[in-house]
N, C-alpha and C positions, 0 to 999 in steps of 0.2 A: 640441186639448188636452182632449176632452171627456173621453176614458178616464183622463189623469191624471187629474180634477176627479173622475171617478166611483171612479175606485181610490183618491184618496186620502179620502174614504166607506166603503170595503171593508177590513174587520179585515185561475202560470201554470205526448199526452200524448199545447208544445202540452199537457204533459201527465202532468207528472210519471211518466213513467216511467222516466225513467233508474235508478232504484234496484232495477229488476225484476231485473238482470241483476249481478251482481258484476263487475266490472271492474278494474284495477288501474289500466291506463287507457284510461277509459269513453271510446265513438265519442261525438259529437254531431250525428250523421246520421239523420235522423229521414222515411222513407220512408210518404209517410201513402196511401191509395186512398180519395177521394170517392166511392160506391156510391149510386147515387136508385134507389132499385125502381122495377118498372114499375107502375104508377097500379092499385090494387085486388090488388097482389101483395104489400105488405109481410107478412102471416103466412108466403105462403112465402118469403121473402127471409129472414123470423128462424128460420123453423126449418132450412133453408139452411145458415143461419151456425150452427146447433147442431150439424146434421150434420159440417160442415167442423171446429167446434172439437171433437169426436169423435175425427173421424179424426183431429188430429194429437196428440192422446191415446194411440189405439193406436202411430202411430208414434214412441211417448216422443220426442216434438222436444223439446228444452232450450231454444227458442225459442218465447217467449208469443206469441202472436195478439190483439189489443187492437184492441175496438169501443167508438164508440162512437156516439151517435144525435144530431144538429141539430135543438135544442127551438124555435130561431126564429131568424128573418130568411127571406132570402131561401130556403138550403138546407135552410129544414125539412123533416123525415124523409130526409134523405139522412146514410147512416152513413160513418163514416170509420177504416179499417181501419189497423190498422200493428203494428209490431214495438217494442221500445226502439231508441233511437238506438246506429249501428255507425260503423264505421270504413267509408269509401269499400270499403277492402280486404275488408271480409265480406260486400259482396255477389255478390263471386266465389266465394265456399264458402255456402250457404246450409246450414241444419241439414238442410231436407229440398230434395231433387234438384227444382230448378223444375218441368221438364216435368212432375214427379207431384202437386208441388204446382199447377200449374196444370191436371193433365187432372182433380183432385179439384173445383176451384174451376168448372170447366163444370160439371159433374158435378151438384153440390149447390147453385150459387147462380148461378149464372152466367145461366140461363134468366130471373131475377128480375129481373136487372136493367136498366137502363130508359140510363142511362149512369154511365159512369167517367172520373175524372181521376186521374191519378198526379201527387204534386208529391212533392219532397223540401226539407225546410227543414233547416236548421243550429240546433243548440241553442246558447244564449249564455249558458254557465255563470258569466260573470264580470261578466254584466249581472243576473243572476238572486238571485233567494230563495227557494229550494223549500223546499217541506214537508220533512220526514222520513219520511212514509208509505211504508211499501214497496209500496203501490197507485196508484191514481190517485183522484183526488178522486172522491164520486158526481157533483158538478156542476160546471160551470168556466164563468167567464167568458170570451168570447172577441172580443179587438178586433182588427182587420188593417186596417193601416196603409201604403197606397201613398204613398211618397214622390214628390216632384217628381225630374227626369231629373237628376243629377247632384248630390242633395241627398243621397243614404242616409249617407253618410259623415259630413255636418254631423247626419244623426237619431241615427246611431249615438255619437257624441262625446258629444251630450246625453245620451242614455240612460247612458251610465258614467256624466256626472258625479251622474245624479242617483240611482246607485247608492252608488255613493262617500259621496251624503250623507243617503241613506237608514243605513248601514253605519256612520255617524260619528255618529248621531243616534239608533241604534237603533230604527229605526221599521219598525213588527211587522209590514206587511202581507207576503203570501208572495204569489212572481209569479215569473212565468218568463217571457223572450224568446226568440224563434227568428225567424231570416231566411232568408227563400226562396231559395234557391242554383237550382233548376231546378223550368223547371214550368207556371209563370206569370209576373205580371207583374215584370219589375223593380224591386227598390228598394220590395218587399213585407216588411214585419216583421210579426209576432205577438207581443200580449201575451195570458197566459194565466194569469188569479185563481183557484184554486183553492175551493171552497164544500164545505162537507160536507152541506148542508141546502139549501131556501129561504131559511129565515131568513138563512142567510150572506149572502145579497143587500141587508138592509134598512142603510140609513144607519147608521154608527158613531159618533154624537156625541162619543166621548170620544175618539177618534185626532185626531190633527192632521192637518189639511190640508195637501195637497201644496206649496202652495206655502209656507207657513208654515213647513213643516221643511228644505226646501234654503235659506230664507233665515237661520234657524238654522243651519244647518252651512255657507253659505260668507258671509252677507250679503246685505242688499237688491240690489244692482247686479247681480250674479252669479247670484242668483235671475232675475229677469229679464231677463236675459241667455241663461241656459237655457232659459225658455218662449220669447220670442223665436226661438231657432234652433228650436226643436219647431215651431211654429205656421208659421215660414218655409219648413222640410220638406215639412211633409205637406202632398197634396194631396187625399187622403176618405179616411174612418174606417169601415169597418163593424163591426157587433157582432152576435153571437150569443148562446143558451147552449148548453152538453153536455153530455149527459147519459153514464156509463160504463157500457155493459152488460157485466156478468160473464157475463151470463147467454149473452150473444153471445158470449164471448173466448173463449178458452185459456189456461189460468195452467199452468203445470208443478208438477203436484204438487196438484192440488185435484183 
């Protein structure tokens, strides 16, 4: 329960970027790459990634390129690449022909770095509260959450309801969830707080407390009844922060 306890303190790319791409109806497939440079290589690893978001400038892709950098925990300096979230189906048509996107990616970055994981998570648009920014935050919180073997299904039940009574209570904080479909461990969820600053990090005295507000929208019993199934779930929390670099991506049109 600590990231409730810490979010409901906090006025979730993963990551707001669904909004990058116009959709009519948007993927929630969100294809991320963990990249750690190798130890004393990070300048050429960023200039790398300037080269690469270069080149897919010349080849006008209509597909953004989105970095961004791990300011702590365990993956600090390791960057995490990715696209907006698609459809399973668009990853058989990519905007630009793999093999050239991948002989570019030896090419310019590839020597940099040290290792990579590919995961892919699910966006949970109906768990969620995104911003409105057609960007991505400059900063994001980030908790991941391994449930116990046969629990994801009682975490995920809680997270609606306490959707539902964030949505019936009006309470402002903005977050996003996503669950790991392939990759890693099973029964892995991501929450993801959006920050425009540091300061968006400091305690929010005047918001109400997590649990105070679902017990306003369903009652005391029902309130703990929800923490209960949460704490019963999971079994470890880690947290990070992320930082977005533009500076790394590719936006279309910039």
């Amino acid at each position: 329960m600590k990231a409730f306890r810490v979010s409901s303190a906090l006025a979730f790319a993963l990551l707001s970027v669904a909004s990058l791409v116009a959709q009519s109806n948007p993927g929630t497939i969100l294809q991320l790459e963990f990249q750690t440079p190798k130890n004393g290589m990070i300048p050429q690893y960023e200039d790398g990634r300037k080269q690469k978001a270069a080149w897919h400038k010349q080849q006008n892709d209509k597909t953004p390129l989105l970095v961004w950098e791990i300011l702590s925990g365990d993956n600090t300096s390791t960057y995490i690449v990715g696209e907006p979230p698609q459809h399973w189906a668009d990853f058989d048509k990519p905007s630009i022909p793999e093999d050239q996107d991948i002989a570019e990616y030896n090419k310019t970055v590839g020597n940099y770095v040290a290792s990579m994981k590919a995961r892919f998570y699910q966006l949970m648009p109906k768990l969620s509260n995104p911003t409105n920014s057609q960007l991505p935050s400059k900063y994001a919180e980030v908790f991941i959450f391994e449930t116990r073997y046969g629990k994801s299904a009682d975490f995920g039940s809680a997270l609606a309801r306490i959707h539902d009574a964030g949505v019936q209570t009006k309470w402002p904080p903005n977050y996003e969830w996503y669950h790991l479909v392939n990759g890693g461990p099973a029964g892995e969820w991501v929450l993801v707080i959006p920050h425009d600053n540091w300061a968006g990090l400091e305690d929010q005295p005047d918001l109400k407390p997590f649990r105070d507000m679902i017990k306003d929208a369903f009652g005391q019993a029902e309130a703990d009844s929800i923490v209960e199934r949460i704490d019963s779930s999971v079994m470890s929390e880690t947290s990070q922060i992320i930082q977005f670099r533009p500076d790394l991506s590719y936006l279309p049109g910039k």
